[in-house]
PyMOL Python script that loads the backbone (N, CA, C, O; Angstrom):
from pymol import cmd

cmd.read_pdbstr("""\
ATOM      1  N   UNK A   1     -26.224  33.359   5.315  1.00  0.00           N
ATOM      2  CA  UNK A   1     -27.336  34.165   5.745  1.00  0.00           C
ATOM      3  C   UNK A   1     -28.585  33.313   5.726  1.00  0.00           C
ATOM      4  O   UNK A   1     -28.579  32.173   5.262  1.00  0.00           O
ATOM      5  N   UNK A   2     -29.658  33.889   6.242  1.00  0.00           N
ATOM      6  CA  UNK A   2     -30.938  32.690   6.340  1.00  0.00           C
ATOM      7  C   UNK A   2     -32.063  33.937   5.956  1.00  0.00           C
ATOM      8  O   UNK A   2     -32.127  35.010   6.556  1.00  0.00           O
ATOM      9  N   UNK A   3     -32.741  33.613   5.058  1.00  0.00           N
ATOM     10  CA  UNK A   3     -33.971  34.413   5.075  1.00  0.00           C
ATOM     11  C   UNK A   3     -35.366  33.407   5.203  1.00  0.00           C
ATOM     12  O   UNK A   3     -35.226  32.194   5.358  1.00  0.00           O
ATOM     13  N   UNK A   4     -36.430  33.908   5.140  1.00  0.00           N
ATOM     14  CA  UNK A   4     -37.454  33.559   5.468  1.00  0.00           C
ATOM     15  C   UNK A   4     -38.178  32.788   3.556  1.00  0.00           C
ATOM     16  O   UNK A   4     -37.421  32.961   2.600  1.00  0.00           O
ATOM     17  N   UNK A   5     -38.699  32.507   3.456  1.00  0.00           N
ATOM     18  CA  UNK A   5     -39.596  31.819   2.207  1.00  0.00           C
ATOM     19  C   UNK A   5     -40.806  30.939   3.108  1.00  0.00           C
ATOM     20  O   UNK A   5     -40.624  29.936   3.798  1.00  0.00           O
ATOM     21  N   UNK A   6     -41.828  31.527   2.900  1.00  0.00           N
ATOM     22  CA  UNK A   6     -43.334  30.636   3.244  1.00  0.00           C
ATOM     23  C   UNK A   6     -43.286  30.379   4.873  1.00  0.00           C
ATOM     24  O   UNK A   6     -43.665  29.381   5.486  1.00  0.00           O
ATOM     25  N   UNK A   7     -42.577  31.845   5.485  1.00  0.00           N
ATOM     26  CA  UNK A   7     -42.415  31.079   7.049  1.00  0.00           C
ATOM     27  C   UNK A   7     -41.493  29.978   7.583  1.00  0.00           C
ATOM     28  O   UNK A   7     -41.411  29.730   8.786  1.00  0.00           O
ATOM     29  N   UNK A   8     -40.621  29.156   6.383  1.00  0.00           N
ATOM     30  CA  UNK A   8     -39.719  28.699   6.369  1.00  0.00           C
ATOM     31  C   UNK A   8     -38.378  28.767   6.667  1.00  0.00           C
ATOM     32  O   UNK A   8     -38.010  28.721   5.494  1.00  0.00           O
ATOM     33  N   UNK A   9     -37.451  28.832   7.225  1.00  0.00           N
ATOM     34  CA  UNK A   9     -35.647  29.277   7.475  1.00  0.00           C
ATOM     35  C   UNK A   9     -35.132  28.706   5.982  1.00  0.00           C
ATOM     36  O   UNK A   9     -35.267  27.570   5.527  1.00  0.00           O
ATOM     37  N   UNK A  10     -34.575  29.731   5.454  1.00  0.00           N
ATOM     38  CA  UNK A  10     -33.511  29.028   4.223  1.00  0.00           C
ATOM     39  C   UNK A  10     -32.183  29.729   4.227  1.00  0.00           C
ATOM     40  O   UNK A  10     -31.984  30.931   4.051  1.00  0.00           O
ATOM     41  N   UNK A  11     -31.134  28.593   4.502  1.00  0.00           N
ATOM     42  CA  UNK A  11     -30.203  29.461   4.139  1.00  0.00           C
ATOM     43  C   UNK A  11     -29.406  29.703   2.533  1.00  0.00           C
ATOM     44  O   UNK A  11     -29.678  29.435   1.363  1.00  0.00           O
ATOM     45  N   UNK A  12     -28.685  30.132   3.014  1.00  0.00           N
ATOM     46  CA  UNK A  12     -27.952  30.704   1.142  1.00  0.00           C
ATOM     47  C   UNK A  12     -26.492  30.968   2.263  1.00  0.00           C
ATOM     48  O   UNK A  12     -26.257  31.425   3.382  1.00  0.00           O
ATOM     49  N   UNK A  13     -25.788  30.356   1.129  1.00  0.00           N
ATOM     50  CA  UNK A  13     -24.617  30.939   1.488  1.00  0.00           C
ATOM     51  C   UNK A  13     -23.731  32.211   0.237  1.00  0.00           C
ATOM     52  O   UNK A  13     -24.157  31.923  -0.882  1.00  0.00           O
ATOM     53  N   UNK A  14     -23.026  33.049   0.168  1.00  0.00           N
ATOM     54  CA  UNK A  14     -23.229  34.257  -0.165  1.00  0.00           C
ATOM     55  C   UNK A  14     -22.266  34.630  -0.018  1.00  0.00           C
ATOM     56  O   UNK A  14     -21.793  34.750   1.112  1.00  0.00           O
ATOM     57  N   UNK A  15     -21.386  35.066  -1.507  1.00  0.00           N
ATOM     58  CA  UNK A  15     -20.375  35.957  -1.604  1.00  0.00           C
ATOM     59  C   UNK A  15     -20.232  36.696  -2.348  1.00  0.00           C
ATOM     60  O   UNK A  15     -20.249  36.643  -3.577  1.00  0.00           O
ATOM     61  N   UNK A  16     -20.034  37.667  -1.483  1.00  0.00           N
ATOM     62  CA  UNK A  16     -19.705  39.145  -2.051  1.00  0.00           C
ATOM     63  C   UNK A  16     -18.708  39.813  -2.330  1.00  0.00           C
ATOM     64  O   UNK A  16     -18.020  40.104  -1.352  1.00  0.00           O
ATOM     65  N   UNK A  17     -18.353  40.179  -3.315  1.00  0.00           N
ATOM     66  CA  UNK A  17     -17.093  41.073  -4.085  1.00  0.00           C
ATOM     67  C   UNK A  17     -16.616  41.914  -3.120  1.00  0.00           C
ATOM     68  O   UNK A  17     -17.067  42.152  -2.000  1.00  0.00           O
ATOM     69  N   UNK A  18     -15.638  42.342  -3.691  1.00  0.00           N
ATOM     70  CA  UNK A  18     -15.215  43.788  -2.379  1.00  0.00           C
ATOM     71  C   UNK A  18     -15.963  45.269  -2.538  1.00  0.00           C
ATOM     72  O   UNK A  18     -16.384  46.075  -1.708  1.00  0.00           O
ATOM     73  N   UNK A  19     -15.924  45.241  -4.324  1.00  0.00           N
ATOM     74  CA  UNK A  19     -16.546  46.330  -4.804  1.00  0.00           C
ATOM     75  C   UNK A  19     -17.780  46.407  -3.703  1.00  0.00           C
ATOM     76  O   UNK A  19     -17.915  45.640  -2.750  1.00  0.00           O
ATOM     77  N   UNK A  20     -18.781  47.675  -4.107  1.00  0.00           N
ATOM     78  CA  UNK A  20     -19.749  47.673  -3.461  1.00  0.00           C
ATOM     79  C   UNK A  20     -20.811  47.454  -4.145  1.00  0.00           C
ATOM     80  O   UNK A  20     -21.806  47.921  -3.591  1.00  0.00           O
ATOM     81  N   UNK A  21     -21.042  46.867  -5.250  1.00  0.00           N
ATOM     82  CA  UNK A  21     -21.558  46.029  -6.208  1.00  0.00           C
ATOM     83  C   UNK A  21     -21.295  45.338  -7.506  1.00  0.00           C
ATOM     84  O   UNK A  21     -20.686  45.901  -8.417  1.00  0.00           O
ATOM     85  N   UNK A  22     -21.866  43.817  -7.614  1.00  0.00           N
ATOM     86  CA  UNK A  22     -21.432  43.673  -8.713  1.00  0.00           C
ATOM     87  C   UNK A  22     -22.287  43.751  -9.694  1.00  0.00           C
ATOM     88  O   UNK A  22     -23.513  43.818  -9.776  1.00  0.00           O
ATOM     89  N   UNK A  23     -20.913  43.717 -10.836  1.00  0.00           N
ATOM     90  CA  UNK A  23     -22.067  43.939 -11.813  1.00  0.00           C
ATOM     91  C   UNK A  23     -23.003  42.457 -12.412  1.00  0.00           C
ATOM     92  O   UNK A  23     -24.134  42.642 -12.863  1.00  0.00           O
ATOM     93  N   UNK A  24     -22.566  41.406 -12.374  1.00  0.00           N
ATOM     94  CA  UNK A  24     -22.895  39.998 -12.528  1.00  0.00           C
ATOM     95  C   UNK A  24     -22.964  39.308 -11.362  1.00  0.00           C
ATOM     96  O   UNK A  24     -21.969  39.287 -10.637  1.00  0.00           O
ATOM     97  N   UNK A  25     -24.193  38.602 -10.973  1.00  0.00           N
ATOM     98  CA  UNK A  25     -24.844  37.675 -10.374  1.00  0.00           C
ATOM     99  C   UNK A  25     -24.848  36.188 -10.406  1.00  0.00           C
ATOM    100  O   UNK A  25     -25.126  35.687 -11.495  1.00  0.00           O
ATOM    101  N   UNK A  26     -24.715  35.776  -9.893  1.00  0.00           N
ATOM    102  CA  UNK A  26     -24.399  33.745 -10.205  1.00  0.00           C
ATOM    103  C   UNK A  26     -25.168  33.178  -9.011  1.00  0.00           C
ATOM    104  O   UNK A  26     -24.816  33.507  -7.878  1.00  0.00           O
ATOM    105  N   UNK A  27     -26.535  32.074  -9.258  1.00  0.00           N
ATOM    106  CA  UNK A  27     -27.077  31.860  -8.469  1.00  0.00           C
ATOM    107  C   UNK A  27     -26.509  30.137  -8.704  1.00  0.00           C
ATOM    108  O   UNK A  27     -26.865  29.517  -9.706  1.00  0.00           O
ATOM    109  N   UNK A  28     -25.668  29.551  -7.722  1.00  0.00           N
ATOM    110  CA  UNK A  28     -25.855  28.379  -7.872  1.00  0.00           C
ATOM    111  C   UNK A  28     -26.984  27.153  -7.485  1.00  0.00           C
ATOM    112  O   UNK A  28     -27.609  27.780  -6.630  1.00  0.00           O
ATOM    113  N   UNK A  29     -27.460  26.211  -7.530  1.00  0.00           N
ATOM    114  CA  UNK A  29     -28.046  25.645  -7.027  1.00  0.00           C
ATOM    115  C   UNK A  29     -27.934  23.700  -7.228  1.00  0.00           C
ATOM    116  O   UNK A  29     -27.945  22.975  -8.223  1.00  0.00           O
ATOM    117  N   UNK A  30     -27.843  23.459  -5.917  1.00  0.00           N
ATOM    118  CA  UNK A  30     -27.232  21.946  -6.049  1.00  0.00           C
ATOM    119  C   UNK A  30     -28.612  20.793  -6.387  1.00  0.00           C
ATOM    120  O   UNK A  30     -29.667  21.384  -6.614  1.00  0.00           O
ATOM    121  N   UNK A  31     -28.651  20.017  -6.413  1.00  0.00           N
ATOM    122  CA  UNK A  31     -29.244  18.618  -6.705  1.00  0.00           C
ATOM    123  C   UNK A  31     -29.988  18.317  -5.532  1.00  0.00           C
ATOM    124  O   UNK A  31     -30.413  19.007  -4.606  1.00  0.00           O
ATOM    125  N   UNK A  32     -30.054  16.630  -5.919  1.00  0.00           N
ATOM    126  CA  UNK A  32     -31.185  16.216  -4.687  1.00  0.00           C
ATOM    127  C   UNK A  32     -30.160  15.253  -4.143  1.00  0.00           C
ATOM    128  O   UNK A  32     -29.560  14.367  -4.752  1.00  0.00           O
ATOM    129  N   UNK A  33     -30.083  15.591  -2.919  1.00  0.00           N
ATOM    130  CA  UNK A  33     -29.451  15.039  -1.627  1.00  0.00           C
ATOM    131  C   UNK A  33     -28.308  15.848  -0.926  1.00  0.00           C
ATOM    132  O   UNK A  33     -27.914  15.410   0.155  1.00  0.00           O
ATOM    133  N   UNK A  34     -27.615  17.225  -1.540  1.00  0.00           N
ATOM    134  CA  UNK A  34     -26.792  17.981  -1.482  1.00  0.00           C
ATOM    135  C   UNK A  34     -27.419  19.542  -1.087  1.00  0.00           C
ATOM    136  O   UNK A  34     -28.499  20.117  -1.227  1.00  0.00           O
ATOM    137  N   UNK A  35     -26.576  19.743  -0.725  1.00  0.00           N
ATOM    138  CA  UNK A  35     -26.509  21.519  -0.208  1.00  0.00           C
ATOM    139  C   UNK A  35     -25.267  22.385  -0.881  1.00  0.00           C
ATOM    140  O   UNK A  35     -24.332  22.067  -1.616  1.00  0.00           O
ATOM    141  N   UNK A  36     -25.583  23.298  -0.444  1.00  0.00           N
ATOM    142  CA  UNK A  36     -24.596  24.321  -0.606  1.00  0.00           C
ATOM    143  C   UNK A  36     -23.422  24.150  -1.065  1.00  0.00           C
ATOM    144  O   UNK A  36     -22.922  24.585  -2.103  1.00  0.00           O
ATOM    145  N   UNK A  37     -22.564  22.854   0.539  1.00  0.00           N
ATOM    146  CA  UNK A  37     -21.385  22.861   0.030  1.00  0.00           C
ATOM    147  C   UNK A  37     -20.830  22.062  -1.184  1.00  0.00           C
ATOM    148  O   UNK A  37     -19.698  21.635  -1.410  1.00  0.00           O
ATOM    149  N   UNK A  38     -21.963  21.998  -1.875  1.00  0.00           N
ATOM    150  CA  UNK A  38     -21.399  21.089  -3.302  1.00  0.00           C
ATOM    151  C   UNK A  38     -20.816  22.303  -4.185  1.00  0.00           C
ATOM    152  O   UNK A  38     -20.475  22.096  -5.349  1.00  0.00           O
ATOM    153  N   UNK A  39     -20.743  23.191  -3.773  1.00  0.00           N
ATOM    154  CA  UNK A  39     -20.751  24.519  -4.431  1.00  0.00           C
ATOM    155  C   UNK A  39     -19.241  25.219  -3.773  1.00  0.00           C
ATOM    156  O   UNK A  39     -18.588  26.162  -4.221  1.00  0.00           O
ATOM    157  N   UNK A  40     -19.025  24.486  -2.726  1.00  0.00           N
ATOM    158  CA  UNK A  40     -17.558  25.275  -2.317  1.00  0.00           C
ATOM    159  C   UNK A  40     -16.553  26.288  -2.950  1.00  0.00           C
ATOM    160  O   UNK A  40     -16.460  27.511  -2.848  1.00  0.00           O
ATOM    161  N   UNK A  41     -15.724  25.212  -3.742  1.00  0.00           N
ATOM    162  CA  UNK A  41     -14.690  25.658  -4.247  1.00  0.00           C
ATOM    163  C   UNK A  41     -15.086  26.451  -5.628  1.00  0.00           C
ATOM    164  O   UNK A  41     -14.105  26.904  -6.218  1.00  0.00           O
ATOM    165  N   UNK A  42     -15.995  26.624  -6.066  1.00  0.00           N
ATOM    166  CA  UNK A  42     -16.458  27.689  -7.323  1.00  0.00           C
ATOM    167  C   UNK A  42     -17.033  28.676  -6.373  1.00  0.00           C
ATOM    168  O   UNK A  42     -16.677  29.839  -6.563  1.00  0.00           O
ATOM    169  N   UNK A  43     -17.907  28.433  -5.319  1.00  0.00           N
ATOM    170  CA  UNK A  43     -18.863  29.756  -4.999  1.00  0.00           C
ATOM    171  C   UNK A  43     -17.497  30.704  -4.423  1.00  0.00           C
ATOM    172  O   UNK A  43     -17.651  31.885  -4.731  1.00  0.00           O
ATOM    173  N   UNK A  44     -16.254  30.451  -3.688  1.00  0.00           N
ATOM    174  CA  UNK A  44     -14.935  31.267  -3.705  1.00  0.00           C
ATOM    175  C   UNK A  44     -14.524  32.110  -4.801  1.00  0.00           C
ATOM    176  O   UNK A  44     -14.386  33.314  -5.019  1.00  0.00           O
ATOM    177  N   UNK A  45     -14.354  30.791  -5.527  1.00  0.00           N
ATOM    178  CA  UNK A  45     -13.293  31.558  -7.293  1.00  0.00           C
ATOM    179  C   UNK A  45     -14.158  32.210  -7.719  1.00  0.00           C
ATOM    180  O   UNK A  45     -13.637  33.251  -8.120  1.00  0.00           O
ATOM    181  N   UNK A  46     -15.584  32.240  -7.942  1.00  0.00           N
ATOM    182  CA  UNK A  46     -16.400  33.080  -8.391  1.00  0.00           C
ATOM    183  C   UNK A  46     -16.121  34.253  -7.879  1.00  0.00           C
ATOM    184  O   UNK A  46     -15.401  35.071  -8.452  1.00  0.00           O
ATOM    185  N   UNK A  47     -16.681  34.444  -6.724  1.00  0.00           N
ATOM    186  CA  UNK A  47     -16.672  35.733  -5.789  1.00  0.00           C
ATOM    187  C   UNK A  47     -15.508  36.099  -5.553  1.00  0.00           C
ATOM    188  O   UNK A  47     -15.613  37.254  -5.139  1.00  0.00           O
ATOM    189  N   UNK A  48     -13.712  35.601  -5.580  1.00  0.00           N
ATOM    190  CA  UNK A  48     -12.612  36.378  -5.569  1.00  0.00           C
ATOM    191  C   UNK A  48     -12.581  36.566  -7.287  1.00  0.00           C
ATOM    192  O   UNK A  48     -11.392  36.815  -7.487  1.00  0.00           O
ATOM    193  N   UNK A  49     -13.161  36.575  -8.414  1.00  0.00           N
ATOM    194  CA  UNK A  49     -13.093  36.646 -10.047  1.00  0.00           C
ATOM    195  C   UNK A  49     -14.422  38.599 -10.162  1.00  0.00           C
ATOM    196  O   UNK A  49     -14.627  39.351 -11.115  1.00  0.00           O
ATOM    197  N   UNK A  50     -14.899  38.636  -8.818  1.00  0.00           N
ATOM    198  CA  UNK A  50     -15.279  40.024  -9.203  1.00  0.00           C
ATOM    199  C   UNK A  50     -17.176  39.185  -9.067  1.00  0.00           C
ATOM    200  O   UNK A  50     -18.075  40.013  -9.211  1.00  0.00           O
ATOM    201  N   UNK A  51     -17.379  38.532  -8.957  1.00  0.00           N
ATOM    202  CA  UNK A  51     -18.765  37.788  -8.415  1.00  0.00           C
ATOM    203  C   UNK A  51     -19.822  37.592  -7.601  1.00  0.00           C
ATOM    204  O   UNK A  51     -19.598  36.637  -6.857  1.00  0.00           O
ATOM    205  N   UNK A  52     -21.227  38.247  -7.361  1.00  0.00           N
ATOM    206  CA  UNK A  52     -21.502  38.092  -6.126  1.00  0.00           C
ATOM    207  C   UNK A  52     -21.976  37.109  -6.071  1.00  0.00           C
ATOM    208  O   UNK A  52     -22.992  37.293  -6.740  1.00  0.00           O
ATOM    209  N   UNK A  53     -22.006  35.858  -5.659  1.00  0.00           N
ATOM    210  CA  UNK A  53     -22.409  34.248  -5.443  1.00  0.00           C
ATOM    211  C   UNK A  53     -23.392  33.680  -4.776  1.00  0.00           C
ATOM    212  O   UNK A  53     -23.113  33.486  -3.592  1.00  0.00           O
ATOM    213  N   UNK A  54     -24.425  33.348  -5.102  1.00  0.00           N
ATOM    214  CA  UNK A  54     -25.581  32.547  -3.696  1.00  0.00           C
ATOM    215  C   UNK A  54     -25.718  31.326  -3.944  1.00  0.00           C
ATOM    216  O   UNK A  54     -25.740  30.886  -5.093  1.00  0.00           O
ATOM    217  N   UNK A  55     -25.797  30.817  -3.197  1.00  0.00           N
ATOM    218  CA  UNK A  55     -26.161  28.780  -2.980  1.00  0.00           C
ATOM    219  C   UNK A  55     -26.894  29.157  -2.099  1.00  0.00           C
ATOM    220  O   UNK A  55     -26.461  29.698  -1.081  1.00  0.00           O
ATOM    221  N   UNK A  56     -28.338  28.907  -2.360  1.00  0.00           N
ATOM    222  CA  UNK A  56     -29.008  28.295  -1.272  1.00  0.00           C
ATOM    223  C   UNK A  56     -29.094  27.080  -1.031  1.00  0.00           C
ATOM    224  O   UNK A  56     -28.614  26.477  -1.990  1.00  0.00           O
ATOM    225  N   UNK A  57     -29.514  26.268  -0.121  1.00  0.00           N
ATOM    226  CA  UNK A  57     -29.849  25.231   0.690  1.00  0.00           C
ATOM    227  C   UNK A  57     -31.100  25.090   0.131  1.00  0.00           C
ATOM    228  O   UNK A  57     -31.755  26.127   0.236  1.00  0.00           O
ATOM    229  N   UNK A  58     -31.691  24.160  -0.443  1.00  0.00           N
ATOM    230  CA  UNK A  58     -33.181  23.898  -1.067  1.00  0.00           C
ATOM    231  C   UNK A  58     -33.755  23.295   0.315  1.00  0.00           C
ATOM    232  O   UNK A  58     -33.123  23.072   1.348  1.00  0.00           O
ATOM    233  N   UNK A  59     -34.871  23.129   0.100  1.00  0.00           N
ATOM    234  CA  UNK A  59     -35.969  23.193   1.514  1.00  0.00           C
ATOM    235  C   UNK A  59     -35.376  21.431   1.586  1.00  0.00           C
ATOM    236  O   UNK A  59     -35.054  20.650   0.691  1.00  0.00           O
ATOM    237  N   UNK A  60     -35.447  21.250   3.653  1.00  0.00           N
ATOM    238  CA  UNK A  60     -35.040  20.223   3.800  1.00  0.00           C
ATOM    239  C   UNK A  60     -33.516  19.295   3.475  1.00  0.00           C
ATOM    240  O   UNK A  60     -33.290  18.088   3.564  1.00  0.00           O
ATOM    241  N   UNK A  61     -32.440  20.716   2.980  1.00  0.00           N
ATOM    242  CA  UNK A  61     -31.379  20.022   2.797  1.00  0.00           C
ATOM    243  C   UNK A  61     -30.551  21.185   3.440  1.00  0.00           C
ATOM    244  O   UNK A  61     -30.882  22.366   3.537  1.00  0.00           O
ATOM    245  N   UNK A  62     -29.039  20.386   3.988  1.00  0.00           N
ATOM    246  CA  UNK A  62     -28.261  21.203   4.883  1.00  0.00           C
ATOM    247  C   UNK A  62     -29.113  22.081   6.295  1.00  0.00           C
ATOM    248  O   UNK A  62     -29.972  21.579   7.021  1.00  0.00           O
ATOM    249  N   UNK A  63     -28.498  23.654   6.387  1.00  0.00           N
ATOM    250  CA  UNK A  63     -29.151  24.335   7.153  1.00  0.00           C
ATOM    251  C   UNK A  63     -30.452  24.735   6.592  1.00  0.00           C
ATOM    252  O   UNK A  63     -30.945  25.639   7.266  1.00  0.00           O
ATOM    253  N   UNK A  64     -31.142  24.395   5.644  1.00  0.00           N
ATOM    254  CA  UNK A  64     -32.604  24.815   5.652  1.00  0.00           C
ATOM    255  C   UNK A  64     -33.623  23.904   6.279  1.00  0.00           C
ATOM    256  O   UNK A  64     -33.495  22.747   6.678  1.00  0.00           O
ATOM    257  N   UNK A  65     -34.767  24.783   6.268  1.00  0.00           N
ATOM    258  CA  UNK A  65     -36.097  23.746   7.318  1.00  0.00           C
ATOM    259  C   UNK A  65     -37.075  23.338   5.751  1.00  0.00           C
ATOM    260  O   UNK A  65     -36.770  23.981   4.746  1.00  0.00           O
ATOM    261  N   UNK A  66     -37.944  22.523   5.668  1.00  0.00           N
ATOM    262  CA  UNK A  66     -38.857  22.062   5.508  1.00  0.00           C
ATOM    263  C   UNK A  66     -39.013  20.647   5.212  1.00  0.00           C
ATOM    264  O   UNK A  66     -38.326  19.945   5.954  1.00  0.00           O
ATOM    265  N   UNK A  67     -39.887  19.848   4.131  1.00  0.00           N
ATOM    266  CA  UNK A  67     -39.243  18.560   3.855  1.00  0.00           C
ATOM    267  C   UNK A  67     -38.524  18.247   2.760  1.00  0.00           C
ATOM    268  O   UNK A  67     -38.666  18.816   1.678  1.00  0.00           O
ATOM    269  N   UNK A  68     -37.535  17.117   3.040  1.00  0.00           N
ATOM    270  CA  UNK A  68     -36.811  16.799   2.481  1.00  0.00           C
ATOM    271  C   UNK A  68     -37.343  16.410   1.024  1.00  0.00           C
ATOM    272  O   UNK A  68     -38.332  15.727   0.760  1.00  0.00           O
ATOM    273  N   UNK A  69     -36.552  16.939   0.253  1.00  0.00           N
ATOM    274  CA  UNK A  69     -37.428  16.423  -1.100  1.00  0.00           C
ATOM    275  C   UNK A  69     -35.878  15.908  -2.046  1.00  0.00           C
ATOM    276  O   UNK A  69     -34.830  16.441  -2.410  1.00  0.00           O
ATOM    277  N   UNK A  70     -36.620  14.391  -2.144  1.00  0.00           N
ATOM    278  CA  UNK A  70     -35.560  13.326  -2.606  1.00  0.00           C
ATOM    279  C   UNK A  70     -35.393  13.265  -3.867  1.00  0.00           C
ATOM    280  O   UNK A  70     -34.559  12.365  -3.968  1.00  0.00           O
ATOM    281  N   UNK A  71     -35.707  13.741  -5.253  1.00  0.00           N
ATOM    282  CA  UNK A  71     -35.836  13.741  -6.410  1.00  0.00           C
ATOM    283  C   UNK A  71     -36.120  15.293  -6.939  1.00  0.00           C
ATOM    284  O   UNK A  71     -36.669  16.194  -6.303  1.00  0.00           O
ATOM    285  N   UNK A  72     -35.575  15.341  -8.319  1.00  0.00           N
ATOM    286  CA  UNK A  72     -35.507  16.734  -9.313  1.00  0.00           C
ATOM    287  C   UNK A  72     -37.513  16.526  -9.273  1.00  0.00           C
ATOM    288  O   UNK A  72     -38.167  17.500  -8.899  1.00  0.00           O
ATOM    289  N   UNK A  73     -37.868  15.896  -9.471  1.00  0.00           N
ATOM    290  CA  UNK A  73     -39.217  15.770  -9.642  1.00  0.00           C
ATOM    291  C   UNK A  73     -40.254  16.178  -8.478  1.00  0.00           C
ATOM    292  O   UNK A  73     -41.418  16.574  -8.520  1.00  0.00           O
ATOM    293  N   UNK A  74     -39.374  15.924  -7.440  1.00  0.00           N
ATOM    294  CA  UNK A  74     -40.614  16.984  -6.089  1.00  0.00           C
ATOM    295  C   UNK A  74     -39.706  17.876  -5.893  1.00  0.00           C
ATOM    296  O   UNK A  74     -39.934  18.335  -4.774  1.00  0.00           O
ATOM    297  N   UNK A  75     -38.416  18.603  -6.535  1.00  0.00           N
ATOM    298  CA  UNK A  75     -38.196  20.187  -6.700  1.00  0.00           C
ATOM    299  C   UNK A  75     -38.963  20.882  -7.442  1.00  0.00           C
ATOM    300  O   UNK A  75     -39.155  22.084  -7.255  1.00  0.00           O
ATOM    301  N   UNK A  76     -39.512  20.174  -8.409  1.00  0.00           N
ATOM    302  CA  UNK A  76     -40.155  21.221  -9.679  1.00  0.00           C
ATOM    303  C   UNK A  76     -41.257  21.556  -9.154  1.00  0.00           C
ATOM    304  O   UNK A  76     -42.023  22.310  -9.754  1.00  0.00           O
TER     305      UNK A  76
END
""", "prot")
cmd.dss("prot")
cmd.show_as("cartoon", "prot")
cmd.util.cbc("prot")
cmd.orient("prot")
């Protein structure tokens, strides 16, 4: 899915339980030079374990827009 932040495109990728809610939340979030799919094979097992799962894409990495930010130190 892609939502908006600061006029920005971000995506998140996002899984959802079957239930129609869960009761526990898991926000993953990857490093500097990576996206989402560093998150693959857990953001699944999570979300088939009863999980609803988000990875976003931090600004400038994968499908998100802004700039690329190369270090934990211009995330903070």
């Amino acid at each position: 899915m892609q939502c908006l932040i600061d006029g920005r495109a971000v995506h998140v990728a996002c899984v959802a339980p079957q239930a129609a809610s869960a009761a526990h939340v898991v926000v993953l979030v990857h490093g500097a030079g990576n996206d989402h799919r560093a998150w693959q094979p857990l953001l699944h097992g999570l979300g088939q374990a009863g999980l609803a799962v988000y990875a976003p894409d931090l600004p400038g990495h994968g499908a998100s827009e802004g700039p690329l930010l190369r270090s934990v130190g211009e995330m903070a």
